[in-house]
C-alpha positions in Angstrom: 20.5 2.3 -23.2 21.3 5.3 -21.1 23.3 6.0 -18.1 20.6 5.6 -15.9 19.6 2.0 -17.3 23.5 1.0 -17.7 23.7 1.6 -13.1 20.7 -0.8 -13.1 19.0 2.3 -11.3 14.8 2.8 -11.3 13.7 4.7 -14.0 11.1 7.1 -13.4 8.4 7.4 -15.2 8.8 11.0 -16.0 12.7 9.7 -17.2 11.0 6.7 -19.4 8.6 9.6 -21.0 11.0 12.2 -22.1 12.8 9.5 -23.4 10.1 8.9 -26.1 9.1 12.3 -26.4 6.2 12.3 -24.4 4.6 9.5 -26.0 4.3 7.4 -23.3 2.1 6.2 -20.8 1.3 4.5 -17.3 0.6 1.4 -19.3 3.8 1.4 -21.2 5.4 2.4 -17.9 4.0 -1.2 -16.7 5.3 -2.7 -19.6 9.1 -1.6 -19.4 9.6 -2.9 -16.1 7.8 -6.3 -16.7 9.6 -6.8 -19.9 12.8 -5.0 -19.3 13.6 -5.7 -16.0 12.1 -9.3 -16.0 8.9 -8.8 -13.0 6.9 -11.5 -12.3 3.5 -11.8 -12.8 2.8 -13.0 -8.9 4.2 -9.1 -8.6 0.9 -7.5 -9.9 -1.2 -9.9 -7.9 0.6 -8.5 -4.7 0.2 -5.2 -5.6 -4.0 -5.9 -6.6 -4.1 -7.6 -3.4 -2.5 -4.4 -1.7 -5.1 -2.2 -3.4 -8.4 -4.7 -3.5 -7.2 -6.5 0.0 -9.0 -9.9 1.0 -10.0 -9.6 4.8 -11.3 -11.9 7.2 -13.4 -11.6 10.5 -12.0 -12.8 14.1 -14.3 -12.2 17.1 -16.0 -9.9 15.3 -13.0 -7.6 14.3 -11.8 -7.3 10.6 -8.7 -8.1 9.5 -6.5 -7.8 7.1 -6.6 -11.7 5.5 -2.5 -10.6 4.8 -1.4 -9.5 7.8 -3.6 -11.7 10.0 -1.5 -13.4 13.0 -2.8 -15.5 16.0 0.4 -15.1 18.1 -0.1 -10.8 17.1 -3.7 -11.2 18.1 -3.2 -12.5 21.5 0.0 -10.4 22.1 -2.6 -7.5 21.3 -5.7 -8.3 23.1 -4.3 -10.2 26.3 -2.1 -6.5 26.8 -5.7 -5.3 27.5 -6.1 -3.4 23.9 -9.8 -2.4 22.8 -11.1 -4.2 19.4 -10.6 -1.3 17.4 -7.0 -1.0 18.8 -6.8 -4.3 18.0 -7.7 -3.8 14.4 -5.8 -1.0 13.8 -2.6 -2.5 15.3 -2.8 -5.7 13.2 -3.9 -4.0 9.7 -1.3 -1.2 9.7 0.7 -0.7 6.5 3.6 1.1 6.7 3.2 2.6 2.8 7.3 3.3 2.6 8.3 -0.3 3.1 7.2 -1.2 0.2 9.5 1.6 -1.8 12.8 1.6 0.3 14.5 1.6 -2.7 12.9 4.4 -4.7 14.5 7.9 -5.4 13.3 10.1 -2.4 12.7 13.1 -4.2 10.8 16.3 -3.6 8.5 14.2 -5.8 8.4 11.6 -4.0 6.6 12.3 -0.6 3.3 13.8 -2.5 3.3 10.9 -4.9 3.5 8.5 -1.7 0.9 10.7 0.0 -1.6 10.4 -3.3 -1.3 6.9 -3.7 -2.0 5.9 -0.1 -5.2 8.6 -0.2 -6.0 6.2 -3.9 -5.5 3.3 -1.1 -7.8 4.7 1.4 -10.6 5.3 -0.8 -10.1 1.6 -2.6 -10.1 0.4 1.2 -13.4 2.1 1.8 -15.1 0.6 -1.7 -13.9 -3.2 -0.5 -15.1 -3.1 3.1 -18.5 -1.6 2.5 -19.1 -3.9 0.3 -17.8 -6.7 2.1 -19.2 -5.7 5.6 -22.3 -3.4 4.6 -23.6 -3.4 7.9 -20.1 -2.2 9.5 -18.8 1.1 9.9 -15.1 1.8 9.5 -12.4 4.7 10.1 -10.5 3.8 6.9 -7.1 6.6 6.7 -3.5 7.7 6.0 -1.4 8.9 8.4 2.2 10.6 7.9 4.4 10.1 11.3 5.6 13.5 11.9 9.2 12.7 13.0 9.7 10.2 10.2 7.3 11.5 7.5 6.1 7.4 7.5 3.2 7.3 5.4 0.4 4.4 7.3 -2.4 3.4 6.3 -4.6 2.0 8.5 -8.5 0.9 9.4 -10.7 -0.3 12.1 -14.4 -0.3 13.0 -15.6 2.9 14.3 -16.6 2.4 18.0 
């Protein structure tokens, strides 16, 4: 075990590979943390259901099936917001929550910005095929004062 293991610290996956000399992959990478560090399997379905999402329709808006609220939904259209500022309020995934206790790194930021652009086209697949007749602004935003990486979608008006 090395010092990084023995502070109960992530382990990168560029750490776990020169570790075993390069002979290591992604899939190993999956492995050491569900064997090693004991991850459920109800882990992976979250993170399937973050990439292939379910979503639901509600008056003719789409919806993340997730993040869907009633209470959020009246808040949002009752303070006089348009459908697709409806849509985009309710579906918006704040990327960086989900990693709050990754290494920020200057690796870090591009690998968050490539996986929510791998998010954005998987988004894109899912909803033309569920809603072939709709048309959707599916994207990635990066706040500029925070460097918050969003991802978002709603119909295109």
């Amino acid at each position: 075990m090395n010092s990084v293991e023995e502070k109960n610290e992530l382990v990168t996956f560029e750490e776990l590979e020169k570790q075993n000399r390069n002979n290591f992959n992604h899939f190993d990478y999956i492995s050491y943390y569900s064997n090693q560090k004991k991850i459920t399997s109800d882990l992976f379905i979250s993170f399937y259901n973050l990439f292939w999402p379910q979503f639901i329709i509600y008056e003719n808006m789409i919806f993340l099936e997730e993040k869907f609220s009633f209470d959020y939904f009246k808040d949002l259209k009752n303070s006089g917001n348009k459908p697709f500022e409806i849509e985009v309020w309710m579906n918006l995934i704040n990327l960086d929550s989900f990693f709050s206790n990754a290494k920020y790194s200057d690796e870090f930021f591009p690998q968050m910005t490539y996986l929510s652009n791998e998010i954005v086209k998987l988004w894109k697949i899912k909803l033309s095929i569920d809603y072939p007749e709709k048309i959707f602004d599916v994207k990635s935003e990066i706040d500029k004062d925070t460097d918050e990486i969003f991802i978002l979608h709603c119909q295109k008006e």
